[in-house]
matplotlib code that plots the C-alpha trace (Angstrom):
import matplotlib.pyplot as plt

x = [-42.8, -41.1, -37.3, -37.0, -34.6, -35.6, -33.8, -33.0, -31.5, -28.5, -26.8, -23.4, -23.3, -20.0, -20.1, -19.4, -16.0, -15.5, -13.0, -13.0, -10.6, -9.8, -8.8, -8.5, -6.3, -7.4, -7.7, -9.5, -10.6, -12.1, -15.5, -18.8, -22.4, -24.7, -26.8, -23.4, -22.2, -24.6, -23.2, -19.3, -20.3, -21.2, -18.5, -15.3, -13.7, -13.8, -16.4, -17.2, -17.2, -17.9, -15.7, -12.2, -9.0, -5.9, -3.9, -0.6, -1.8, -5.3, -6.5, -10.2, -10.6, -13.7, -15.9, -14.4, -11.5, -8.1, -5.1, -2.4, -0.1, 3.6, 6.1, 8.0, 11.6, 15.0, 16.4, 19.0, 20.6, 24.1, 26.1, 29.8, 31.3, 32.5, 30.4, 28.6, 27.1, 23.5, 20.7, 17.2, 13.8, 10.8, 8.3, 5.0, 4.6, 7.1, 7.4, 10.4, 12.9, 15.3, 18.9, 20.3, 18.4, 18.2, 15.6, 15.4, 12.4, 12.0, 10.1, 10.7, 13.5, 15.6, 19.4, 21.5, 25.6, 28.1, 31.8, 32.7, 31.8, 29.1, 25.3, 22.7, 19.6, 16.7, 13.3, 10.1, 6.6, 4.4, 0.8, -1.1, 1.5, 2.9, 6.7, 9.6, 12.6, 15.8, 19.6, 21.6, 25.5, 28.2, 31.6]
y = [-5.8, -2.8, -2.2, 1.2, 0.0, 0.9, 2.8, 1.3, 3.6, 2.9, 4.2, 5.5, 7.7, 5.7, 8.3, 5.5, 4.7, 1.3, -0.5, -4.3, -5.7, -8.8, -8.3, -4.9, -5.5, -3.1, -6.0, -4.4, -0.3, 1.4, 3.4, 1.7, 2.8, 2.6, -0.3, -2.1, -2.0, -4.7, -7.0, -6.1, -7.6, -10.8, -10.7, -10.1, -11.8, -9.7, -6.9, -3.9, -0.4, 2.8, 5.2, 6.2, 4.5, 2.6, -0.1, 1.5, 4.1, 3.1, 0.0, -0.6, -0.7, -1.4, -0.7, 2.7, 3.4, 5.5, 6.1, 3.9, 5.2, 5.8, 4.3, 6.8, 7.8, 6.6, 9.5, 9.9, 8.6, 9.3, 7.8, 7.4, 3.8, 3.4, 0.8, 3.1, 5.6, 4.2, 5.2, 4.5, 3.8, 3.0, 0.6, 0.8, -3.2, -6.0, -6.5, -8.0, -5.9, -6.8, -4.8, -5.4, -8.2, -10.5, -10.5, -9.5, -9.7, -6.6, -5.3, -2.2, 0.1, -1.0, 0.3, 0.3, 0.9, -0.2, -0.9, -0.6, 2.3, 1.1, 2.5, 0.2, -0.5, -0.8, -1.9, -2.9, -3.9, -4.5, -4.2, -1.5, 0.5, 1.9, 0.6, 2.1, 2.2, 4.0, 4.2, 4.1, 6.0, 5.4, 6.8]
z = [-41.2, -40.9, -41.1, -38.5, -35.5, -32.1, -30.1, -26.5, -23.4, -22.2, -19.0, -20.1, -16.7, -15.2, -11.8, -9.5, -8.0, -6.1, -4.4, -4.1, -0.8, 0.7, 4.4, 3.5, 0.6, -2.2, -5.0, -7.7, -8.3, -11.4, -12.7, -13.3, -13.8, -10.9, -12.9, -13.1, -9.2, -8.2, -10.8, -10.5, -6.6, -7.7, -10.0, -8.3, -5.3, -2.5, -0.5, -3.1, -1.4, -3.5, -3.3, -4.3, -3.2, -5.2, -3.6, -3.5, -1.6, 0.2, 2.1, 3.7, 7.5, 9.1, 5.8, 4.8, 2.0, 3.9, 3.2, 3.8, 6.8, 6.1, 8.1, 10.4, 8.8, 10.0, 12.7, 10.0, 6.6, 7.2, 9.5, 10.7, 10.2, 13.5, 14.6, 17.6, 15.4, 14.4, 12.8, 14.4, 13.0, 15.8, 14.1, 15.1, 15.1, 14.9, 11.3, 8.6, 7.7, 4.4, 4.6, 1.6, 0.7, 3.9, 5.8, 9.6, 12.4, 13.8, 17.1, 18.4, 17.5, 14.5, 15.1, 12.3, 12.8, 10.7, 11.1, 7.5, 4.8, 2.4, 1.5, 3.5, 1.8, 4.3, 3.1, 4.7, 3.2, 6.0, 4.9, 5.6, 6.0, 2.7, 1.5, 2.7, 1.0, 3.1, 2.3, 5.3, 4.1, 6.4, 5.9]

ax = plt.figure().add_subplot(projection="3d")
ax.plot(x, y, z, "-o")
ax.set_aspect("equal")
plt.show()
């Protein structure tokens, strides 16, 4: 018998990016190997895509990783506490908005006034759009 070890190749090449989504939900991202993808897919939940994309800022639609689109601003951040002076933000879709912690439906236009002075926080996760997080002054 002889005591030489035999050398075995291995692939260290880890040049593939992936993406695994449910619903287009980016649920898992990293680097593998090419010999590795095939596995990873039987492996974790979800369709596997190469390529590059992270859940906070990409999502999958119709097989290919984008980015995710931003919400349009609010018109403006400061307003006068005079209950006529508002603020605006069209949404693109009804979605749920929290101001300051409760949650609102929303569809449409969102028009925020205020009769007293305080900072309004406005926040909205609607997937796939990214978060948005707004403060709303009025003096």
């Amino acid at each position: 018998m002889s005591d030489e070890s035999q050398t075995v190749p291995v692939e260290l090449n880890f040049n593939v990016q992936y993406v695994t989504h449910i619903n287009g939900r980016i649920a898992n991202w990293g680097f593998a190997s090419s010999t590795v993808i095939d596995r990873l897919a039987q492996d974790i939940p979800g369709e596997l895509i190469e390529g590059v994309g992270r859940p906070d800022t990409h999502y999958v639609a119709n097989g290919v990783i984008v980015e995710r689109p931003s919400l349009p601003a609010f018109d403006k951040t400061a307003i006068i506490a005079d209950d006529i002076d508002m603020a605006t933000l069209v949404l693109p879709e009804p979605m749920d908005v929290t101001i300051d912690g409760t949650l609102y439906p929303a569809v449409g236009t969102l028009e925020l006034s205020a009769a007293m002075p305080a900072t309004y926080v406005v926040e909205i996760d609607h997937f796939p759009y990214q978060p948005l997080r707004a403060e709303i002054v009025a003096t």
